[in-house]
Backbone as CSV, one residue per row, in Angstrom:
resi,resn,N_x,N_y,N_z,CA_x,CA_y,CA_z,C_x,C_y,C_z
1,UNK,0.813,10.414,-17.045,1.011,8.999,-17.346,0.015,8.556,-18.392
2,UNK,0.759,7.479,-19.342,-0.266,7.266,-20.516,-1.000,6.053,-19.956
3,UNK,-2.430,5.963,-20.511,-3.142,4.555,-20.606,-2.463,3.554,-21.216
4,UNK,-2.006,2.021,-20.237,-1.612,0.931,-21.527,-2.971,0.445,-22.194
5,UNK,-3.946,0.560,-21.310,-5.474,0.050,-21.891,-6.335,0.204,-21.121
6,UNK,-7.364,0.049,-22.108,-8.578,0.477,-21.766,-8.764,-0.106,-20.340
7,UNK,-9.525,0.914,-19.216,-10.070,0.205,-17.827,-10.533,-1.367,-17.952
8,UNK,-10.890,-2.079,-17.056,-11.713,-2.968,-17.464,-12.549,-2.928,-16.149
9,UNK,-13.714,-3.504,-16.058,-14.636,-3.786,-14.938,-15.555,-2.687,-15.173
10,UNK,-15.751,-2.069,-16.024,-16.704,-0.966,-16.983,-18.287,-1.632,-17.289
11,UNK,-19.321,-1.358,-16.917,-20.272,-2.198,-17.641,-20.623,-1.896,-19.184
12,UNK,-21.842,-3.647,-19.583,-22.018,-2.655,-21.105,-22.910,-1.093,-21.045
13,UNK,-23.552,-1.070,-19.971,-24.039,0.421,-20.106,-23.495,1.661,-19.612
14,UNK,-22.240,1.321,-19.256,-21.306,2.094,-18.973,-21.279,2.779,-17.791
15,UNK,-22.500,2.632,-17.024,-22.860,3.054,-15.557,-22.568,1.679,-14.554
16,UNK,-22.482,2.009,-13.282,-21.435,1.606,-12.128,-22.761,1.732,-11.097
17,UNK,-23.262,0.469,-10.273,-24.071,0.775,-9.215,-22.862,0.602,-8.186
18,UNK,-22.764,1.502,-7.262,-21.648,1.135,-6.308,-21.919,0.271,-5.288
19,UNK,-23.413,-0.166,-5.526,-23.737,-1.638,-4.192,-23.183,-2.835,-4.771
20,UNK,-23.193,-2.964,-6.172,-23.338,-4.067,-6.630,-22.031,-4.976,-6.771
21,UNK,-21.928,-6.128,-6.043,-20.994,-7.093,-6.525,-20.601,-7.767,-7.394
22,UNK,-21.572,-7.708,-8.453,-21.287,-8.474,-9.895,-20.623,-8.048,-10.963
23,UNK,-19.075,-8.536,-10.697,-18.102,-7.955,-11.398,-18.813,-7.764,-13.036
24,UNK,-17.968,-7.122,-14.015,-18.149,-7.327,-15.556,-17.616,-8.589,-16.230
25,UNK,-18.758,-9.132,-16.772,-18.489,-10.211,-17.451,-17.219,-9.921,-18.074
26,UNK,-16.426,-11.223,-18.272,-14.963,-11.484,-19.175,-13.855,-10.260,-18.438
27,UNK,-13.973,-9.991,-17.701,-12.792,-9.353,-16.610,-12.184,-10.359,-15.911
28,UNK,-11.511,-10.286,-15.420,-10.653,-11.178,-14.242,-11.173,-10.600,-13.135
29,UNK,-11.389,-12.269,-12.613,-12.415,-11.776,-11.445,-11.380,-10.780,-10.206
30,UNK,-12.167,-9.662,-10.510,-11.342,-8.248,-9.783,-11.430,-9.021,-8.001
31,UNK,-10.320,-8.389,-7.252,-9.864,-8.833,-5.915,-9.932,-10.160,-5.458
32,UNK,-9.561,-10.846,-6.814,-9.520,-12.371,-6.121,-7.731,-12.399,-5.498
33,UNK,-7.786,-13.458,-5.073,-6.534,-13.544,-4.477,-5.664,-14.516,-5.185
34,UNK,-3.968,-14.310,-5.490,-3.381,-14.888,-6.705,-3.622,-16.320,-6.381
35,UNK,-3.891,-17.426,-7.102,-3.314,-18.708,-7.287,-2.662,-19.345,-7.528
36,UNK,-1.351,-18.988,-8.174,-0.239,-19.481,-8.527,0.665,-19.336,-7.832
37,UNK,0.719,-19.513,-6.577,1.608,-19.424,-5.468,2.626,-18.099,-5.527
38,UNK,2.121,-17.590,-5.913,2.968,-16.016,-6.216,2.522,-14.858,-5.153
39,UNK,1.479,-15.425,-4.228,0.832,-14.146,-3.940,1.550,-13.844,-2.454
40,UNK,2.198,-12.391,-2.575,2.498,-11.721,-1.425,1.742,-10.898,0.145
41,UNK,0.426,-11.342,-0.107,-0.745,-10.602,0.570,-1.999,-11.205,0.279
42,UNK,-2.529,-11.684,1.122,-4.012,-12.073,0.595,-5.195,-11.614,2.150
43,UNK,-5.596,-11.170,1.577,-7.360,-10.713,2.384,-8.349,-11.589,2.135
44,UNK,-8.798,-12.725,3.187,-9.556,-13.543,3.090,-10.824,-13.230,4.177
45,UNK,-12.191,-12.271,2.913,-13.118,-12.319,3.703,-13.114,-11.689,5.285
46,UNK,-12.270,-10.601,5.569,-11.913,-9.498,6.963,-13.262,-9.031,6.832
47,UNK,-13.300,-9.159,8.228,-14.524,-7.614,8.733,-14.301,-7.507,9.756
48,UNK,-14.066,-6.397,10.278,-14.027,-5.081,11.916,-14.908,-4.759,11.937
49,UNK,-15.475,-4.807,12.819,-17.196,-4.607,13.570,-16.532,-3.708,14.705
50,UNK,-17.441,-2.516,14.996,-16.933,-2.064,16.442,-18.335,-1.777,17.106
51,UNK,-18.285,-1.384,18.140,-19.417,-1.717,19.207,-19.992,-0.039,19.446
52,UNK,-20.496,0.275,18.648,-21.404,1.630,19.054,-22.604,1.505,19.185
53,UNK,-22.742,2.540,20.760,-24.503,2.051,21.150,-24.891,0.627,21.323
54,UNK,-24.313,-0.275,21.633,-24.609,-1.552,21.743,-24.748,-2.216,20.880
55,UNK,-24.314,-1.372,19.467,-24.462,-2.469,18.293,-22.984,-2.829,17.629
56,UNK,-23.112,-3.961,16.769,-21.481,-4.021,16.039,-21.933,-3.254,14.957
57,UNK,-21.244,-2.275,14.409,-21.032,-1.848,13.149,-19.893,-2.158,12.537
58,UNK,-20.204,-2.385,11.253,-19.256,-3.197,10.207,-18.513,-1.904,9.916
59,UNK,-17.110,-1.893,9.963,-16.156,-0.851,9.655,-15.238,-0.960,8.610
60,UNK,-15.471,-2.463,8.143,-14.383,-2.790,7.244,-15.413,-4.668,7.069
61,UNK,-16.095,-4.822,5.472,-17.236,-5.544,5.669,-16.479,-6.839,4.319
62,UNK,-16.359,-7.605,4.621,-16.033,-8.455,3.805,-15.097,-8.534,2.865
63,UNK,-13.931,-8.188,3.125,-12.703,-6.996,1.997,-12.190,-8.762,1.660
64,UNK,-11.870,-9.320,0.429,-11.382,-10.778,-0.122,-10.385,-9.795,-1.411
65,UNK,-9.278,-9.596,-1.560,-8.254,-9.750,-2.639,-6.880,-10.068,-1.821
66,UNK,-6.302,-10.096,-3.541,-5.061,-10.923,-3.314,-3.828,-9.717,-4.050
67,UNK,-2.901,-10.077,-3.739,-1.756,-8.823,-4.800,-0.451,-10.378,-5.128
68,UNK,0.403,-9.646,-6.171,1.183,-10.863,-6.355,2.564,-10.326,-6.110
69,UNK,3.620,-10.869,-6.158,4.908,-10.564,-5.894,5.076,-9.283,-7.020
70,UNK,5.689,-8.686,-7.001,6.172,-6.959,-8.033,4.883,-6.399,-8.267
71,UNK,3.749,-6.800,-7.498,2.254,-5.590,-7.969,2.443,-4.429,-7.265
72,UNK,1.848,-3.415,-8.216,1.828,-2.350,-7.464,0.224,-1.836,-7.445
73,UNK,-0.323,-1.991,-6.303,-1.698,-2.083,-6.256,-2.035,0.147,-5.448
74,UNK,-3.024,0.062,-5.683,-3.613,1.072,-5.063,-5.256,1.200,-4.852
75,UNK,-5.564,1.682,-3.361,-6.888,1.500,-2.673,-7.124,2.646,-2.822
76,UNK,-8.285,3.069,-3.256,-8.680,4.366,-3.483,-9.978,4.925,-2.790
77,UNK,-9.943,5.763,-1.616,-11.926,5.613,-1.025,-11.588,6.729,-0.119
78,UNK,-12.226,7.683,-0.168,-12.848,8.571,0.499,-12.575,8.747,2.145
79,UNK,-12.942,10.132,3.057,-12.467,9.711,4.203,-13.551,9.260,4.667
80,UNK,-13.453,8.198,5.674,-14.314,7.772,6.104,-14.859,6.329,5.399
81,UNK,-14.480,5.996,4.718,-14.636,4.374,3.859,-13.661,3.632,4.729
82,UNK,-13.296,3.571,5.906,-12.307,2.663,5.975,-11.238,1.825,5.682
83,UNK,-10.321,3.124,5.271,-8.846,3.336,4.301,-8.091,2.549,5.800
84,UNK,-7.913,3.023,6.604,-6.944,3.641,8.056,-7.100,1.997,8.784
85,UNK,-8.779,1.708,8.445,-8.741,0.252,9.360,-8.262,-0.705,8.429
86,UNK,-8.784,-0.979,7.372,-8.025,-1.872,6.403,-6.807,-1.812,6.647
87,UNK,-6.279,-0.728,6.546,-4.584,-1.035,6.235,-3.812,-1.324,7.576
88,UNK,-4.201,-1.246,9.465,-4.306,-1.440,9.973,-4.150,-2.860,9.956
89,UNK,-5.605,-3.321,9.439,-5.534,-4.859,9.245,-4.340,-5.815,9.041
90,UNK,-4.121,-4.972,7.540,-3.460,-5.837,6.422,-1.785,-5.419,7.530
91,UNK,-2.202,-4.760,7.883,-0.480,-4.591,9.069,-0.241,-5.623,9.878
92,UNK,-1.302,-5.943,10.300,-1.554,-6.641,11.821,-1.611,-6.195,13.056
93,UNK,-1.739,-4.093,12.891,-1.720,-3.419,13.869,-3.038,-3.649,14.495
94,UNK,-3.921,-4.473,14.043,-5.319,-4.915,14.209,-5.741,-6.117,14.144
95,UNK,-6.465,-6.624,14.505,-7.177,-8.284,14.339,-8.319,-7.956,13.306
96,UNK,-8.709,-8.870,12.778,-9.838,-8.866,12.254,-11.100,-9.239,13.191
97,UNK,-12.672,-9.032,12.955,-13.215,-9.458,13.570,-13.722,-10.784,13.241
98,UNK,-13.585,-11.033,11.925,-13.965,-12.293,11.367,-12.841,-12.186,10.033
99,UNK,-12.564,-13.515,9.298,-11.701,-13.441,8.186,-10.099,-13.711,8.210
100,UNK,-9.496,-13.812,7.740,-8.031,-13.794,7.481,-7.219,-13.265,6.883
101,UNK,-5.637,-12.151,7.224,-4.816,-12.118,6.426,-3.672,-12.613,6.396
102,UNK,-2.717,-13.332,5.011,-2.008,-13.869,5.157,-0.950,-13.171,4.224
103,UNK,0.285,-13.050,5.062,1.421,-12.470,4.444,2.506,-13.025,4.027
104,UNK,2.909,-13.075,2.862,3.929,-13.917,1.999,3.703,-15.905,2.787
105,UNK,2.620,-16.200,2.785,2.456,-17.379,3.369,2.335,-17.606,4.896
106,UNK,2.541,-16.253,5.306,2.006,-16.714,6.968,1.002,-16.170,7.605
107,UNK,-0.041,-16.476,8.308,-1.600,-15.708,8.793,-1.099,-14.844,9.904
108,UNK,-1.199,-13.463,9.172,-0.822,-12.561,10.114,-1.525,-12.359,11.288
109,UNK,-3.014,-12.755,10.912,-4.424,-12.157,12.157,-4.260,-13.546,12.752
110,UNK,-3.803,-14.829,12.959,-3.675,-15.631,14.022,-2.411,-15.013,14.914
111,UNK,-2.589,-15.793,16.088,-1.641,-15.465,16.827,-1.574,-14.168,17.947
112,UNK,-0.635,-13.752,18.677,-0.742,-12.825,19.811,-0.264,-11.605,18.956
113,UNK,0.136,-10.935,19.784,0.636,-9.205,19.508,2.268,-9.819,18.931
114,UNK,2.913,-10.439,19.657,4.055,-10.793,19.593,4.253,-11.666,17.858
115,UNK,3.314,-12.540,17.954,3.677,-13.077,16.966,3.494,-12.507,15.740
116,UNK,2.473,-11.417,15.842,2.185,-10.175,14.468,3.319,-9.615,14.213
117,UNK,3.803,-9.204,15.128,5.083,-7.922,15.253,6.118,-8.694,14.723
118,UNK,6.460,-9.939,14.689,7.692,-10.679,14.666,7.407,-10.955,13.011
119,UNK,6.049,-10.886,12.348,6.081,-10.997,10.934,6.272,-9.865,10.629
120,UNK,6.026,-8.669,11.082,5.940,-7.063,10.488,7.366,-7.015,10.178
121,UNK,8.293,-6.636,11.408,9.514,-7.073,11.298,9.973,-7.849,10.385
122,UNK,10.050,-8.840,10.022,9.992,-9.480,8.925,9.984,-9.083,7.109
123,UNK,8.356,-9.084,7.329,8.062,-9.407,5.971,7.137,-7.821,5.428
124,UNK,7.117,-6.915,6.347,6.506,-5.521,6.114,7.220,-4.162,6.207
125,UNK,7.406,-3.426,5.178,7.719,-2.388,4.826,7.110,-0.814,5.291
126,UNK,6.668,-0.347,5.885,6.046,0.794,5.888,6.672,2.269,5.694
127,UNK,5.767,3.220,4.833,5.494,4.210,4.486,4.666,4.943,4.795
128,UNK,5.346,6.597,5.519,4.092,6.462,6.924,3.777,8.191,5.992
129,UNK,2.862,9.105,6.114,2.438,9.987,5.790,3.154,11.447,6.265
130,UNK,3.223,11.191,7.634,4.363,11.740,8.096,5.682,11.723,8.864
131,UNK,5.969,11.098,7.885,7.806,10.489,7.763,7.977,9.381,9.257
132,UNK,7.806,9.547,10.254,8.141,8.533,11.060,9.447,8.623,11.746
133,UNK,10.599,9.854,11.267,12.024,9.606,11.170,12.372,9.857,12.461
134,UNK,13.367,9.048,13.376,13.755,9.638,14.433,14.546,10.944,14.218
135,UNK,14.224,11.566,15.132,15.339,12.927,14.607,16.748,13.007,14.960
136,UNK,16.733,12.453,16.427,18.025,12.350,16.627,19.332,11.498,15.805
137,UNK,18.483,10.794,15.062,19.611,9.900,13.941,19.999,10.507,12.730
138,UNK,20.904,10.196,11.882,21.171,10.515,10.939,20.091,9.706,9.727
139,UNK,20.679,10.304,8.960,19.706,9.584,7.773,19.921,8.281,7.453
140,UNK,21.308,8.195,7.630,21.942,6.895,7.321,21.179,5.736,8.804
141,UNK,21.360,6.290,9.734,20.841,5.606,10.807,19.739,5.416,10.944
142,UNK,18.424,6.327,10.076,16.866,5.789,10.541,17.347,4.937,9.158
143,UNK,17.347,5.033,7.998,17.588,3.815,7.098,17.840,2.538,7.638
144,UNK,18.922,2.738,8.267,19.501,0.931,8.862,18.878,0.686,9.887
145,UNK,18.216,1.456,11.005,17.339,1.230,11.681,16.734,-0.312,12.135
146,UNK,15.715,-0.302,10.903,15.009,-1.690,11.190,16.098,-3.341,10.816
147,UNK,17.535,-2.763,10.221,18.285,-3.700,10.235,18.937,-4.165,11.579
148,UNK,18.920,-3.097,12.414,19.607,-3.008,13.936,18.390,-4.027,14.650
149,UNK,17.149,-3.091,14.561,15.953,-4.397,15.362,15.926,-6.011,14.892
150,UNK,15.972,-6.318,13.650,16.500,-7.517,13.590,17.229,-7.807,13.881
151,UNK,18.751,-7.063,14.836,19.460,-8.084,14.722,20.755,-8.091,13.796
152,UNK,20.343,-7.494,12.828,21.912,-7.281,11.592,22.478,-6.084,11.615
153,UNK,23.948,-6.770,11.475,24.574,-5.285,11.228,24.688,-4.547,9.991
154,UNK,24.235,-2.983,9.959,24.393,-2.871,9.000,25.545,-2.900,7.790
155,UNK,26.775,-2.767,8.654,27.880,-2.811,7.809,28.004,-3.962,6.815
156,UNK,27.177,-5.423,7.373,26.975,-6.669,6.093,26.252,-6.457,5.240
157,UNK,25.476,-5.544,5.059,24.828,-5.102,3.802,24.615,-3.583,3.297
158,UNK,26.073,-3.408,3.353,27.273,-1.754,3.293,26.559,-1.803,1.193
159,UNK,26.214,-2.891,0.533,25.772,-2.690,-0.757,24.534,-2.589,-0.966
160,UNK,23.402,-3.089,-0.014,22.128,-2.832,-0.492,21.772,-1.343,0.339
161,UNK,22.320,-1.057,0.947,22.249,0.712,1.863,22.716,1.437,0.909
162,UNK,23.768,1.249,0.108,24.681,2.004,-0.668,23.278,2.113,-2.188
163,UNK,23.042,0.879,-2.524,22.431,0.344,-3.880,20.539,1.515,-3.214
164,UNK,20.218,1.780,-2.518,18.840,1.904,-2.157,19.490,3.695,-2.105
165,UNK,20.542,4.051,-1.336,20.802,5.330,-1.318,20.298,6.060,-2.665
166,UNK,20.938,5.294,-3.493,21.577,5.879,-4.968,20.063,5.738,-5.415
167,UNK,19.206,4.791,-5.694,18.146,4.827,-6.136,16.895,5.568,-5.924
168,UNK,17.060,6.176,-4.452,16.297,6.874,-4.275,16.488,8.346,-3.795
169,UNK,18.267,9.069,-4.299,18.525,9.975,-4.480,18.766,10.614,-3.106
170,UNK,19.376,10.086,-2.175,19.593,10.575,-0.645,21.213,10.015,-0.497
171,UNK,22.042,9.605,-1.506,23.166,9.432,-1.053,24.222,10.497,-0.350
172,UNK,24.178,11.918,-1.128,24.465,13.109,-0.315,24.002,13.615,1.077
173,UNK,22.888,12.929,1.395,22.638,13.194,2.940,22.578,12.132,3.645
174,UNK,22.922,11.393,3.606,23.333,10.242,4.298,23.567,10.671,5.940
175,UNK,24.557,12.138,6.513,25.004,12.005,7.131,24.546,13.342,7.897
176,UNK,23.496,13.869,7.265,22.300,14.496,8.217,21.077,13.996,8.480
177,UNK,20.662,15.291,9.270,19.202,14.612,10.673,18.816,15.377,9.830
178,UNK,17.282,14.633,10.142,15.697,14.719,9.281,15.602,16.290,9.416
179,UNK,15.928,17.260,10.596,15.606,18.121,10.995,16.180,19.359,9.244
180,UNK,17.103,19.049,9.003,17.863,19.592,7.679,17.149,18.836,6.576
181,UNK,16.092,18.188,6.453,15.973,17.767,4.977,14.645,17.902,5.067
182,UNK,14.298,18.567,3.434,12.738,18.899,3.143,11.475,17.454,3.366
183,UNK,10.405,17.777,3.459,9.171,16.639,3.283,9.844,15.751,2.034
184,UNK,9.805,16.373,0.810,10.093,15.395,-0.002,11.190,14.664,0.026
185,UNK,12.600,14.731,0.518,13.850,14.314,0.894,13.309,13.369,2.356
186,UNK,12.755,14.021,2.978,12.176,12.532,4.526,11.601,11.487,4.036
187,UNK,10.549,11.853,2.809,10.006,10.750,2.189,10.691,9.740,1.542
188,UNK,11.659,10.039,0.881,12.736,9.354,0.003,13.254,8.269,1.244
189,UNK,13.554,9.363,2.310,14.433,8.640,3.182,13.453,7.249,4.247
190,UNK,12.499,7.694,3.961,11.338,6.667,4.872,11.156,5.367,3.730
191,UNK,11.411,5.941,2.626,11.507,4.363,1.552,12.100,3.745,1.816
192,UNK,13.249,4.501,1.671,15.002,3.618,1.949,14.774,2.752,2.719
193,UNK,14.135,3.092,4.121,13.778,2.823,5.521,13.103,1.314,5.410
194,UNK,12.037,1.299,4.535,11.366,0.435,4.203,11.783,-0.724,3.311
195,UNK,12.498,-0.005,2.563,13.080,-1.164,1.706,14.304,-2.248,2.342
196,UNK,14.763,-1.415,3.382,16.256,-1.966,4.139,16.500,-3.517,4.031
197,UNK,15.267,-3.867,4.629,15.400,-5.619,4.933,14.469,-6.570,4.067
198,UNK,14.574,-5.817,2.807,14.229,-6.526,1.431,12.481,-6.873,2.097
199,UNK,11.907,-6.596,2.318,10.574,-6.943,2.547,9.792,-7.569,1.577
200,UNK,8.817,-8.606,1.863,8.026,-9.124,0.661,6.993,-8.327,0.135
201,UNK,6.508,-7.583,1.367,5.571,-6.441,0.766,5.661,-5.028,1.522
202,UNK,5.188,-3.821,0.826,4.974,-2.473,1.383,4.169,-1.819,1.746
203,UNK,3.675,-1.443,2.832,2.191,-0.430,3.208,2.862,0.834,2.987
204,UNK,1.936,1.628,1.964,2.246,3.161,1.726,0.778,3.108,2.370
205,UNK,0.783,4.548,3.433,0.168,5.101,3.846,-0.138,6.498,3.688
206,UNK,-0.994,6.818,2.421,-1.116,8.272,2.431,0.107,8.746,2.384
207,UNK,1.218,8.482,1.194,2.537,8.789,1.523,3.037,10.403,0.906
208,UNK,2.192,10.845,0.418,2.250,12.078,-0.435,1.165,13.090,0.395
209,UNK,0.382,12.885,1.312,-0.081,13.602,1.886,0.244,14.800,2.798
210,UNK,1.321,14.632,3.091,2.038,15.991,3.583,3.569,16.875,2.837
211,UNK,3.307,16.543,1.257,4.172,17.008,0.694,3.295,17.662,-0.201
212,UNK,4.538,18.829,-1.118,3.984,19.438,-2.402,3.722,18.625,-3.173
213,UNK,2.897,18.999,-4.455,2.256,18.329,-5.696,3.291,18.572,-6.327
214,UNK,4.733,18.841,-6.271,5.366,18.508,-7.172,6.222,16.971,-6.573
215,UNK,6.562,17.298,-5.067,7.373,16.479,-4.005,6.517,15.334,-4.489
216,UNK,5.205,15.328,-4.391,4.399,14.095,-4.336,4.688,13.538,-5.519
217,UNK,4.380,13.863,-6.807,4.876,13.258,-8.259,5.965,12.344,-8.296
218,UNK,6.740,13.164,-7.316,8.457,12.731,-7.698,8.055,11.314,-6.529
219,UNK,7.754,11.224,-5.571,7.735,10.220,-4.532,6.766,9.224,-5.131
220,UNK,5.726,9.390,-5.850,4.658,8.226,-6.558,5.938,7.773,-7.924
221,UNK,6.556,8.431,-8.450,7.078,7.939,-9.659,8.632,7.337,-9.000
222,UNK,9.198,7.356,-7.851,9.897,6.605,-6.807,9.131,5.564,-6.512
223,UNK,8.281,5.297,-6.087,7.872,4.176,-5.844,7.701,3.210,-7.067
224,UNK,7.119,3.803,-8.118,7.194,2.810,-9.492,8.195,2.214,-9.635
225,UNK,9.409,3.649,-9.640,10.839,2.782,-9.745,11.400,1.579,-9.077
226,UNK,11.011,1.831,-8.012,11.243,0.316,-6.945,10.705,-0.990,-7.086
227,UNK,9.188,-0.640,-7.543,8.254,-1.647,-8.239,9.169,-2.417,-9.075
228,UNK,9.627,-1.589,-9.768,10.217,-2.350,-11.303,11.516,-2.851,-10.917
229,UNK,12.333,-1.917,-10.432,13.822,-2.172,-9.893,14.059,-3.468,-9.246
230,UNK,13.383,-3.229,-7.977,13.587,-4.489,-7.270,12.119,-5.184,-6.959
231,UNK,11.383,-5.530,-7.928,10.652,-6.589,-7.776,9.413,-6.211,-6.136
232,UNK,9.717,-5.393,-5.881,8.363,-4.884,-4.826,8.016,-5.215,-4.507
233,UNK,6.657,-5.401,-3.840,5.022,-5.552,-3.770,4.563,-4.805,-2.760
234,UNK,3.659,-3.450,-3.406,3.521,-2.127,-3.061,1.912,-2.212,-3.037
235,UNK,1.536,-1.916,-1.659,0.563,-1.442,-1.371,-0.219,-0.179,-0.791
236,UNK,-0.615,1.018,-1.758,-0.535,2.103,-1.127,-2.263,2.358,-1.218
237,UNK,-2.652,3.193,-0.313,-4.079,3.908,-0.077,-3.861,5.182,0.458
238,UNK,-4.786,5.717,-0.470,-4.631,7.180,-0.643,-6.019,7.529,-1.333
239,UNK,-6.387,8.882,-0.985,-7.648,9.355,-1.288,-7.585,10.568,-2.703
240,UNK,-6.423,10.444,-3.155,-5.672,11.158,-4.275,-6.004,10.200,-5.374
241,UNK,-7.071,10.620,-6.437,-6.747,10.093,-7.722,-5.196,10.266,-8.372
242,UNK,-4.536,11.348,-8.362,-3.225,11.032,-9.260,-2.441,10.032,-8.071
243,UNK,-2.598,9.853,-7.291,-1.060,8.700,-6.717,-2.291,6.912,-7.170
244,UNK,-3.554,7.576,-6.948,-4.430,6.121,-7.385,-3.441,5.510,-9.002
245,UNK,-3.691,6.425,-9.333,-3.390,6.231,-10.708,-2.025,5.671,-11.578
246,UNK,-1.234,5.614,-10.482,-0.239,5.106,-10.821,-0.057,3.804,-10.524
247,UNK,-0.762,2.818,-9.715,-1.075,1.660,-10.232,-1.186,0.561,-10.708
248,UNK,-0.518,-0.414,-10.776,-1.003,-1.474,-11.985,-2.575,-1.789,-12.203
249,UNK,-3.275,-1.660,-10.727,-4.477,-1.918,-10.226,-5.101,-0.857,-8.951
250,UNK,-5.952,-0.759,-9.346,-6.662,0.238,-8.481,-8.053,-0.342,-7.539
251,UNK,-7.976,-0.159,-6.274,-9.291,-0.546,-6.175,-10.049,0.256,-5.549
252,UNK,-11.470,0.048,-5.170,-11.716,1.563,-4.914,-12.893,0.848,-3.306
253,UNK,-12.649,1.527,-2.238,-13.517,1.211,-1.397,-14.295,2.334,-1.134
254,UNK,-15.251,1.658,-0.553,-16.651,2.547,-0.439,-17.286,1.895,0.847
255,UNK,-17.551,2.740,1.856,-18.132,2.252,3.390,-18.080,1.067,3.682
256,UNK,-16.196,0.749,3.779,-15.747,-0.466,4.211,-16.157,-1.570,3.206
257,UNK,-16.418,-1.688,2.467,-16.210,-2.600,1.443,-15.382,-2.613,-0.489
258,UNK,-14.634,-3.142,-0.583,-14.467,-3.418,-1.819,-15.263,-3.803,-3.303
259,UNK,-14.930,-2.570,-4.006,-16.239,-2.368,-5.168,-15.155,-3.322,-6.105
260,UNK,-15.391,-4.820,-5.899,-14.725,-5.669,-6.776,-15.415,-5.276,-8.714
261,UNK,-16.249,-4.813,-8.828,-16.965,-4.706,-10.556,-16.381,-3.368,-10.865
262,UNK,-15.972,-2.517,-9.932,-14.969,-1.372,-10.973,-13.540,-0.987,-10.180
263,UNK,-12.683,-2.265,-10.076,-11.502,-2.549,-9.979,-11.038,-1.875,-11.255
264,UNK,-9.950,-1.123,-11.604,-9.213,-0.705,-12.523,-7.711,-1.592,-12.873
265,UNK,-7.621,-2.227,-13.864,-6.379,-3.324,-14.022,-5.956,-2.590,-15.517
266,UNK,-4.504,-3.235,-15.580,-3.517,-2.535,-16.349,-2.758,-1.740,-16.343
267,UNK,-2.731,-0.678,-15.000,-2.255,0.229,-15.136,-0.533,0.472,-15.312
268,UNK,0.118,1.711,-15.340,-0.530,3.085,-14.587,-1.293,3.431,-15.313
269,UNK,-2.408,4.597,-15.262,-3.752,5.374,-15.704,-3.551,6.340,-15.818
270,UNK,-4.098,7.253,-16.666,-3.782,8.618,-16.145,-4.928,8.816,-15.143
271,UNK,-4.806,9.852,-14.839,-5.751,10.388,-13.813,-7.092,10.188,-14.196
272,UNK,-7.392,10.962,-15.600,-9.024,10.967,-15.994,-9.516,9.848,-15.488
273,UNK,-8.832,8.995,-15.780,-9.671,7.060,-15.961,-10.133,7.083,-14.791
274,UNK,-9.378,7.543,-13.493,-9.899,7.434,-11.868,-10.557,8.412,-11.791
275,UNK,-10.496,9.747,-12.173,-12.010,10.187,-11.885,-12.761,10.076,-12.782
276,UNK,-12.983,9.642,-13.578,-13.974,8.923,-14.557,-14.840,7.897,-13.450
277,UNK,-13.884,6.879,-13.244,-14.723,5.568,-12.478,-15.172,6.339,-10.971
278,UNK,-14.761,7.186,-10.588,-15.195,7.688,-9.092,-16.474,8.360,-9.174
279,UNK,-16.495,9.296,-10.737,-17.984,9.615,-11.391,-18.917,8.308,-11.507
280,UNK,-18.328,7.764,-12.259,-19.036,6.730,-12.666,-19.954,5.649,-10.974
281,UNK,-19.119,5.783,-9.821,-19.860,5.072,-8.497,-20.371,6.078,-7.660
282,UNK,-20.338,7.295,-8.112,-21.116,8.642,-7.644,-20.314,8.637,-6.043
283,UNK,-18.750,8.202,-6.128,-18.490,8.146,-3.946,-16.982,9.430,-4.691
């Protein structure tokens, strides 16, 4: 993938303290959250503290950005930076311990178990690492799946099943079980899955992690397509510079916090640029 431009959030000395919060002058202030009423996801100030040895440890420490309707964002951090709880969070498979997230306009972390689940359902997409697929269904059937839990039949939207088949290259298996189709073909089919009930936004989870480096290419450059196709808003974390890199925005966490001063904007990137900046915060 080519550079559209240069990184930004680079200092003038071209070195990166990875403590430091003070974005680069004349950048856009990296992980703010949109203002123009566009924004599909916003992280207001979260932290997960958990209780080891009698103390709270911060597991996820002050995380504040925003993504906008068709972004295709990517979290980039190491194991052990608190990839798994963030995204947790931003699910609502978790509370925060302090902070707020709010999804396409509604606060996901207020409320009970019930009332999380009833936005997930809703307004969340997921992309799971390893596929998720019931086996006993057909392909066509884990696809429509989450249309059945809402409630709809799938036969009323016989064109967006048909329109998502074709786009993401599973229309020929429609009418086999996961058990007959490769990692990279489950993956395709766990999009579909995700995309079913038009969602406002998507959690990719490590979605290339149990496929080949070629399977994986083809599934990161699927997801772009969707980005663009149908207007998206794709949120994936992954510890892979090349799926980082594809992108509009990259961000990069480091022991539960967000390194807002070497946010990567513009993308996709090629790869170098992300391990460039991963050199550049020594994580």
């Amino acid at each position: 993938m080519g550079v559209k431009k240069s990184p930004a959030g680079l200092g003038r000395s071209g070195k990166i303290d990875p403590m430091s919060s003070n974005p680069d002058p004349g950048a856009r202030p990296a992980g703010s959250a949109p203002s123009d009423g566009e924004a599909v996801l916003e992280a207001r100030s979260v932290f997960r503290l958990r209780q080891v040895e009698g103390r709270d440890l911060p597991i996820v420490r002050d995380v504040s950005f925003g993504l906008r309707r068709g972004e295709f964002a990517t979290i980039m951090g190491p194991s052990g930076s608190g990839k798994s709880t963030l995204l947790h969070l931003l699910a609502g498979l978790d509370r925060p311990s302090a902070g707020e997230v709010w999804v396409d306009g509604e606060d996901l972390s207020g409320g009970d178990e019930e009332h999380r689940a009833a936005i997930r359902r809703r307004k969340i997409g997921f992309i799971f690492q390893f596929f998720h697929l019931l086996p006993d269904l057909t392909v066509e059937e884990n696809i429509t799946l989450p249309l059945r839990i809402l409630g709809e039949s799938p036969r009323r939207h016989r064109e967006r099943v048909d329109s998502l088949c074709g786009l993401l290259g599973v229309e020929k298996l429609r009418a086999r079980q996961p058990a007959a189709l490769s990692g990279g073909e489950m993956q395709r089919v766990s999009i579909a899955r995700a995309l079913v009930t038009q969602p406002p936004l998507v959690l990719a989870d490590e979605p290339t992690g149990n496929l080949s480096s070629k399977a994986g290419e083809e599934v990161i450059a699927l997801l772009r397509d969707v980005c663009t196709e149908l207007q998206a808003t794709i949120l994936l974390v992954t510890h892979n510079p090349r799926d980082a890199a594809a992108g509009d925005r990259v961000l990069f966490l480091h022991d539960g916090a967000l390194l807002h001063h070497a946010e990567l904007n513009g993308g996709p990137f090629d790869v170098a640029d992300v391990f460039h900046r991963l050199q550049e915060l020594g994580v």
